[in-house]
N, CA, C and O atoms as a GROMACS GRO file, in nm:
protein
  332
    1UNK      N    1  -0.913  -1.835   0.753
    1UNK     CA    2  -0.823  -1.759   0.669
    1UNK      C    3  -0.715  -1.854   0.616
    1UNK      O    4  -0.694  -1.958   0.678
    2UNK      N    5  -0.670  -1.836   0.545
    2UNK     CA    6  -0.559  -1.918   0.470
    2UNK      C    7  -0.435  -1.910   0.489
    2UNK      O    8  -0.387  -1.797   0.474
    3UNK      N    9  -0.388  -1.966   0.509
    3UNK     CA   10  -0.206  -1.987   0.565
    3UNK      C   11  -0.126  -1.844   0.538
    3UNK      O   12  -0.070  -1.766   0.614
    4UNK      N   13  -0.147  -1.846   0.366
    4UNK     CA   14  -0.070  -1.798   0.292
    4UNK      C   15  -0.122  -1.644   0.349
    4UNK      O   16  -0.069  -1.582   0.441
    5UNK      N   17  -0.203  -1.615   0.292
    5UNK     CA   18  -0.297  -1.500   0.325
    5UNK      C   19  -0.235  -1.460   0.440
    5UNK      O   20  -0.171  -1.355   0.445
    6UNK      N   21  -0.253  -1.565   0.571
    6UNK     CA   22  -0.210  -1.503   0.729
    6UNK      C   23  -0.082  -1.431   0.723
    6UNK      O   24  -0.064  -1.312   0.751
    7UNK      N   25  -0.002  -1.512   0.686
    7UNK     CA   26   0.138  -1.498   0.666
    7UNK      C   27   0.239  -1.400   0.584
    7UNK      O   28   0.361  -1.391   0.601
    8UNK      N   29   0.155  -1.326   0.487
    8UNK     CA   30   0.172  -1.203   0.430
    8UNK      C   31   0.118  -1.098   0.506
    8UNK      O   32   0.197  -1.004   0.497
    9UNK      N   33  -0.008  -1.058   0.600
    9UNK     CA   34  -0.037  -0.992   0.640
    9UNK      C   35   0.040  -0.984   0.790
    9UNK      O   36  -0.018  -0.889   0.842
   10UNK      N   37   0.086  -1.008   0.836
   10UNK     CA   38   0.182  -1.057   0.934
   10UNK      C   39   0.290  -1.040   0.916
   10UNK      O   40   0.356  -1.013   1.016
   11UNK      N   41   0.352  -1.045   0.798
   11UNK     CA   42   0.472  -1.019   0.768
   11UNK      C   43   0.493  -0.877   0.703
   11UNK      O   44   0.595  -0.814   0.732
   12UNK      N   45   0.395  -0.823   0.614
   12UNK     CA   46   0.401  -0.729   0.589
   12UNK      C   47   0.428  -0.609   0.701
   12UNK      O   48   0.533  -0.544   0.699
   13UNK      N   49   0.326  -0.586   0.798
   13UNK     CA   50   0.281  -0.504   0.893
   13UNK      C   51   0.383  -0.532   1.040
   13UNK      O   52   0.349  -0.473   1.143
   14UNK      N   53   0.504  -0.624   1.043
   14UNK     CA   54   0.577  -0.655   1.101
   14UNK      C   55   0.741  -0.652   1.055
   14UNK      O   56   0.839  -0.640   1.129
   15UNK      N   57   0.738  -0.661   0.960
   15UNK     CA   58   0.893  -0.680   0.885
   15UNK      C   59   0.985  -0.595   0.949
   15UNK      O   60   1.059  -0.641   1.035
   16UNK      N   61   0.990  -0.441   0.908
   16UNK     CA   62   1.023  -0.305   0.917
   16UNK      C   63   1.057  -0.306   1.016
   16UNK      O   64   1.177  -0.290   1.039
   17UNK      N   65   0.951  -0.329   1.133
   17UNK     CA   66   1.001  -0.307   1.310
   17UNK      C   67   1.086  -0.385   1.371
   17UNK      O   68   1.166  -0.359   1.460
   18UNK      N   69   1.060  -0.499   1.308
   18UNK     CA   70   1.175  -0.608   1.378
   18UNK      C   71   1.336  -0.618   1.343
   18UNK      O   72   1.436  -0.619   1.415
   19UNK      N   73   1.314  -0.626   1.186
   19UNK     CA   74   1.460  -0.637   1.131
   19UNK      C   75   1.560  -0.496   1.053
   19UNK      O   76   1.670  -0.499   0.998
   20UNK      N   77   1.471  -0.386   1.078
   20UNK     CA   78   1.542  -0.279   1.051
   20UNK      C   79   1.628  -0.285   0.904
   20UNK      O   80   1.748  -0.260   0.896
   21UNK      N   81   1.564  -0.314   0.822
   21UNK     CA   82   1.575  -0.308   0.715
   21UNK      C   83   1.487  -0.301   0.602
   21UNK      O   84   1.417  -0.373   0.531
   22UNK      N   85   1.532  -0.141   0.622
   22UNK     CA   86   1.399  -0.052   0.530
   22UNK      C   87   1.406  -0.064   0.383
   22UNK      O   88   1.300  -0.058   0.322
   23UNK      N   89   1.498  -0.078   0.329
   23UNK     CA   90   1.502  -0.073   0.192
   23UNK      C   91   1.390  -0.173   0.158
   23UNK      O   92   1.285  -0.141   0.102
   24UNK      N   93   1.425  -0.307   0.200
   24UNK     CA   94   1.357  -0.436   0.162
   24UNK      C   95   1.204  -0.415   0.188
   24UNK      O   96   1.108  -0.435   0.113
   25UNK      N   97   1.211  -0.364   0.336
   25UNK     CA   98   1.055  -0.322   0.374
   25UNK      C   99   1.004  -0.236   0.277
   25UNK      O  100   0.883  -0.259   0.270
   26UNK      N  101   1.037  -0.146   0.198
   26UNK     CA  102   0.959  -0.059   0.142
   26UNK      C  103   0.884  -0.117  -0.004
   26UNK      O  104   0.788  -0.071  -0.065
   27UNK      N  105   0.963  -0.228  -0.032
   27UNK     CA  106   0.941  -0.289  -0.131
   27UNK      C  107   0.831  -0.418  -0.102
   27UNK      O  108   0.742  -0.448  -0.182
   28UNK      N  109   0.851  -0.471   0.002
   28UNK     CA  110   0.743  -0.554   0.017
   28UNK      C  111   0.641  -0.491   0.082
   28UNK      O  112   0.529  -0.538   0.062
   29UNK      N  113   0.653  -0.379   0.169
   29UNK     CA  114   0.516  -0.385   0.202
   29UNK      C  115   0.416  -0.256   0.085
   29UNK      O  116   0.305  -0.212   0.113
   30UNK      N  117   0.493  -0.221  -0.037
   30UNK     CA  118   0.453  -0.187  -0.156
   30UNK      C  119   0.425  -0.307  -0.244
   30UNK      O  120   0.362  -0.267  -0.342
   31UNK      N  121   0.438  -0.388  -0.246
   31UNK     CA  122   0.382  -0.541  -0.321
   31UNK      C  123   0.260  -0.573  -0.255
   31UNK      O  124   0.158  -0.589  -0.323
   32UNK      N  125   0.258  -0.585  -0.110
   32UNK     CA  126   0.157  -0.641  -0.041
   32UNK      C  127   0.034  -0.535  -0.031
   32UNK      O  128  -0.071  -0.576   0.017
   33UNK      N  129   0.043  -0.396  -0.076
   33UNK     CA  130  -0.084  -0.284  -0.077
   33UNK      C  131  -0.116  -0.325  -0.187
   33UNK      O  132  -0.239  -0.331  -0.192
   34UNK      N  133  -0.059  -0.365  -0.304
   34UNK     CA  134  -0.062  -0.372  -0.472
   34UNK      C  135  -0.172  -0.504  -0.420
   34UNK      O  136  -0.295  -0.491  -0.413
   35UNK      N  137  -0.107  -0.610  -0.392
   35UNK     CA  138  -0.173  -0.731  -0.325
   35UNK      C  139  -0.353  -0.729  -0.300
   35UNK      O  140  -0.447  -0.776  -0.364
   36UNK      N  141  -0.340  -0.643  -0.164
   36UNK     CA  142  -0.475  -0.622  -0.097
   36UNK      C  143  -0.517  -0.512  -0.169
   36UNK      O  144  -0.595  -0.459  -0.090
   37UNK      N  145  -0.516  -0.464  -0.241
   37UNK     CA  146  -0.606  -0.330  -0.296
   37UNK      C  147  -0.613  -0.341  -0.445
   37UNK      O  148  -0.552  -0.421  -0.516
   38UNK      N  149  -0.702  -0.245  -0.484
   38UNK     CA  150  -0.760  -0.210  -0.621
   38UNK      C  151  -0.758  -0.085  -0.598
   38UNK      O  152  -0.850  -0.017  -0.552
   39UNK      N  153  -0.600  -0.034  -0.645
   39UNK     CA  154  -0.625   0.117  -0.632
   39UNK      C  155  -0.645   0.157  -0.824
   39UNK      O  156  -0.596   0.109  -0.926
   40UNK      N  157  -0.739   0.263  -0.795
   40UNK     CA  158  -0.777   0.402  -0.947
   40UNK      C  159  -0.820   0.474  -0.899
   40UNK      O  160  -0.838   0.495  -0.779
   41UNK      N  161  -0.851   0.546  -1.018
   41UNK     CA  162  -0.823   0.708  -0.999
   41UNK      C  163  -0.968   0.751  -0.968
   41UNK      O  164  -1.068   0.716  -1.033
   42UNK      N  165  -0.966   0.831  -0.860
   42UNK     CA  166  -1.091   0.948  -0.854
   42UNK      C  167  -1.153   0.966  -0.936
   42UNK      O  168  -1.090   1.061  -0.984
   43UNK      N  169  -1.299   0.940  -1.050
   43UNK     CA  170  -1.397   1.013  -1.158
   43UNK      C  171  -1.361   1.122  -1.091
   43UNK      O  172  -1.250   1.163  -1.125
   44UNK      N  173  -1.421   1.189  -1.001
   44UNK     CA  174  -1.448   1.310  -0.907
   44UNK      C  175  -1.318   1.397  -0.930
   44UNK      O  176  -1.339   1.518  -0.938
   45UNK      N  177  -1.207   1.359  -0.941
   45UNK     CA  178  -1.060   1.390  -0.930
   45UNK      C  179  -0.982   1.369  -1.046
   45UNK      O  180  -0.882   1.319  -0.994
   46UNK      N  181  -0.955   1.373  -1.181
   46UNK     CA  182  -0.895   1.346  -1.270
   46UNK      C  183  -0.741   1.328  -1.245
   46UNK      O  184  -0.700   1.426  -1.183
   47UNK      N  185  -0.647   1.242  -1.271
   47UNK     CA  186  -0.528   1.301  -1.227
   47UNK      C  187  -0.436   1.342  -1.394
   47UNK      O  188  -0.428   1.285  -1.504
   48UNK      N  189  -0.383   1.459  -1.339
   48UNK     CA  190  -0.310   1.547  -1.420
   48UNK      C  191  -0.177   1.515  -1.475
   48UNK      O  192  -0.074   1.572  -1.439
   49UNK      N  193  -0.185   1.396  -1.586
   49UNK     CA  194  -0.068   1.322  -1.614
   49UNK      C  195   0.062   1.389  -1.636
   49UNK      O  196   0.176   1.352  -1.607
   50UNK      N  197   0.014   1.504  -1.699
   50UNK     CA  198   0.122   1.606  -1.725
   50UNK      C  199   0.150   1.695  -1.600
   50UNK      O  200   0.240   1.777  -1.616
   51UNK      N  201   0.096   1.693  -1.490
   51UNK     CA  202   0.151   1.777  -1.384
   51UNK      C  203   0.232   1.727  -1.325
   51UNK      O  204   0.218   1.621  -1.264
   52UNK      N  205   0.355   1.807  -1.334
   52UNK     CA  206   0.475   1.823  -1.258
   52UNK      C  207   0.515   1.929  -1.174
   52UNK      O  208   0.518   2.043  -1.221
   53UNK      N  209   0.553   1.903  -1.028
   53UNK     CA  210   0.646   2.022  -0.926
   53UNK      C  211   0.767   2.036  -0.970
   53UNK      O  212   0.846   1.942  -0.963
   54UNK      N  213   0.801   2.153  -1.020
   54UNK     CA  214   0.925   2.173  -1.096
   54UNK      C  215   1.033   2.184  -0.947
   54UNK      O  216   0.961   2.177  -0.847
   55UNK      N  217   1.136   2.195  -0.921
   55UNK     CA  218   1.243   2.218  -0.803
   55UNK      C  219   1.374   2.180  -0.843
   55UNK      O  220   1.428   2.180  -0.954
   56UNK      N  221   1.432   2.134  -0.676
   56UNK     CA  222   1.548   2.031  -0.696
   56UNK      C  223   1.533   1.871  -0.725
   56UNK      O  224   1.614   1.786  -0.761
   57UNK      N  225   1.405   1.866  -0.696
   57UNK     CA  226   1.345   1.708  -0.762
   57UNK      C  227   1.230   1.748  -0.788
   57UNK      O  228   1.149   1.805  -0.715
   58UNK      N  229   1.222   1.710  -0.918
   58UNK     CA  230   1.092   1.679  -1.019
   58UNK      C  231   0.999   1.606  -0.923
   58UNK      O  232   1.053   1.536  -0.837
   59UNK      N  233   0.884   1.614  -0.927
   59UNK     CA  234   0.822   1.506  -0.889
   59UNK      C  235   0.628   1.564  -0.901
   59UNK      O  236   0.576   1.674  -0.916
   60UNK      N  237   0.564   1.408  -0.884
   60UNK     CA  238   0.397   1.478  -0.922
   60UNK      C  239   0.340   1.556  -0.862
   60UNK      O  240   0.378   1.572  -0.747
   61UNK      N  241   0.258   1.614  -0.896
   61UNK     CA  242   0.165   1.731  -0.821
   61UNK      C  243   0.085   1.644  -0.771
   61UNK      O  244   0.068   1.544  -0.841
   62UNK      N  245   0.028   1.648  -0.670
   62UNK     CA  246  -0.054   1.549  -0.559
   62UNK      C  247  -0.163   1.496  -0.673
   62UNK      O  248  -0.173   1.541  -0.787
   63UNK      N  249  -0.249   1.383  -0.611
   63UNK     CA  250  -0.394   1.337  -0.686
   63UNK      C  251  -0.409   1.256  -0.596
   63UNK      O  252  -0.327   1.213  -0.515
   64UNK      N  253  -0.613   1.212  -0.625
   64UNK     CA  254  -0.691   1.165  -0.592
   64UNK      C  255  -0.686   1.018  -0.636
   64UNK      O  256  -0.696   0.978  -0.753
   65UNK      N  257  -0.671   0.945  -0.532
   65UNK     CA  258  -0.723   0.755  -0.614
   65UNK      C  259  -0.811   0.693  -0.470
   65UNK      O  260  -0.806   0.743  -0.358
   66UNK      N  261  -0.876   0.591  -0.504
   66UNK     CA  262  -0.913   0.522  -0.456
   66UNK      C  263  -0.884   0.378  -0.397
   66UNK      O  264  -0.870   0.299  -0.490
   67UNK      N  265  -0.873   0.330  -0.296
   67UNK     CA  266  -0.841   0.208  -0.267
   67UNK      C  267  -0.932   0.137  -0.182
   67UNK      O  268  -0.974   0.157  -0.068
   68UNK      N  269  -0.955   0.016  -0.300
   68UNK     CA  270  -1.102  -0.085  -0.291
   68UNK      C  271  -1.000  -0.212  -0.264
   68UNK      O  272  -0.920  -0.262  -0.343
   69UNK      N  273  -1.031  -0.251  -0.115
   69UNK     CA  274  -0.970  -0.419  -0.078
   69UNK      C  275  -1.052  -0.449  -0.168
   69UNK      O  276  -1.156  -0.402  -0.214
   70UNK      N  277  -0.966  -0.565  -0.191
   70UNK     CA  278  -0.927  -0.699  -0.284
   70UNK      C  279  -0.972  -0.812  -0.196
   70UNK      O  280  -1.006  -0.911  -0.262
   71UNK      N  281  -0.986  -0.827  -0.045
   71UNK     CA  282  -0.996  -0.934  -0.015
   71UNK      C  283  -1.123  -0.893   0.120
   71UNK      O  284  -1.092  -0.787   0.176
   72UNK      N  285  -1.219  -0.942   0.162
   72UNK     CA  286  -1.341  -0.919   0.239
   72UNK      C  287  -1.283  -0.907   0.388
   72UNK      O  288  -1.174  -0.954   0.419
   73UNK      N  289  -1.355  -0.847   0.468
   73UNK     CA  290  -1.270  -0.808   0.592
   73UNK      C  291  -1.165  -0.806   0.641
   73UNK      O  292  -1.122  -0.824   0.755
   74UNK      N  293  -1.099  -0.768   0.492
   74UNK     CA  294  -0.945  -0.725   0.540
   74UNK      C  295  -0.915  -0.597   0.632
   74UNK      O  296  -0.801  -0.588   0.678
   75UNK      N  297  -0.986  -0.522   0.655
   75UNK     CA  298  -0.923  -0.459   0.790
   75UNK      C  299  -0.946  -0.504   0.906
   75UNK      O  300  -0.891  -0.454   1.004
   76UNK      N  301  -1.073  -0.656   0.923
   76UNK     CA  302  -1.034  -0.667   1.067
   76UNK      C  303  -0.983  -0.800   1.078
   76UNK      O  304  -0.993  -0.853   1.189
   77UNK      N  305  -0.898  -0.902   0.929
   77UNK     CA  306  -0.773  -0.941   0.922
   77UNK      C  307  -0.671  -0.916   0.994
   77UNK      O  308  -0.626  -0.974   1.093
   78UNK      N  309  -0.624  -0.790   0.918
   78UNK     CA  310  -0.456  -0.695   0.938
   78UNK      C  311  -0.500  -0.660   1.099
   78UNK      O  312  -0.396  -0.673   1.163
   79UNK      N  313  -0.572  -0.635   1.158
   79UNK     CA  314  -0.589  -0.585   1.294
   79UNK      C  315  -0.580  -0.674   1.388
   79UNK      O  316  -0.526  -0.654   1.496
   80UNK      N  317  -0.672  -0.862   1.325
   80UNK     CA  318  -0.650  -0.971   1.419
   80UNK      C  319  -0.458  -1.016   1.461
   80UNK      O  320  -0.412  -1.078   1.557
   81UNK      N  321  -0.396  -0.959   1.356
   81UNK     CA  322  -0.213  -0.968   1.371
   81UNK      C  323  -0.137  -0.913   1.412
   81UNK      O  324  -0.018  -0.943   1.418
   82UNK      N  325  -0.213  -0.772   1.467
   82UNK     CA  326  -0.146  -0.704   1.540
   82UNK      C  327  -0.118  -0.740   1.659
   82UNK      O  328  -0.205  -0.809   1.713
   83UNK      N  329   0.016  -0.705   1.746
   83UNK     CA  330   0.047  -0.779   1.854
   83UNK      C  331   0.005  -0.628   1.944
   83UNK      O  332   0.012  -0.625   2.067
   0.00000   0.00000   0.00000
């Protein structure tokens, strides 16, 4: 495996617990899914660009995507780093 490679997956899946600082965590370990994955959308599932949950916050009506690693036995990678 490659340095770099190790060292993101390790850091990602570790950051959060150690240094308690979530803001930062939420942002990298949202870079590092972007990273390892090929996420789109469900054929099976269309998602409903225009659907919105109306409330006290706006926000989307659930949908379907898919997420295809980007990199070959990456789940038993992220698992060899777990302590």
């Amino acid at each position: 495996m490659h340095v770099a490679e190790r060292y993101a997956i390790r850091f990602a899946f570790q950051y959060a617990h150690r240094s308690g600082r979530y803001h930062r965590s939420v942002f990298i370990n949202t870079a590092l899914t972007l990273w390892a994955f090929e996420i789109s959308e469900d054929p099976a599932h269309p998602i409903d660009t225009m659907g919105i949950k109306d409330g006290a916050l706006a926000h989307p009506c659930p949908f379907v995507v898919r997420f295809k690693p980007r990199i070959s036995n990456l789940r038993e990678k992220i698992l060899s780093h777990v302590e």
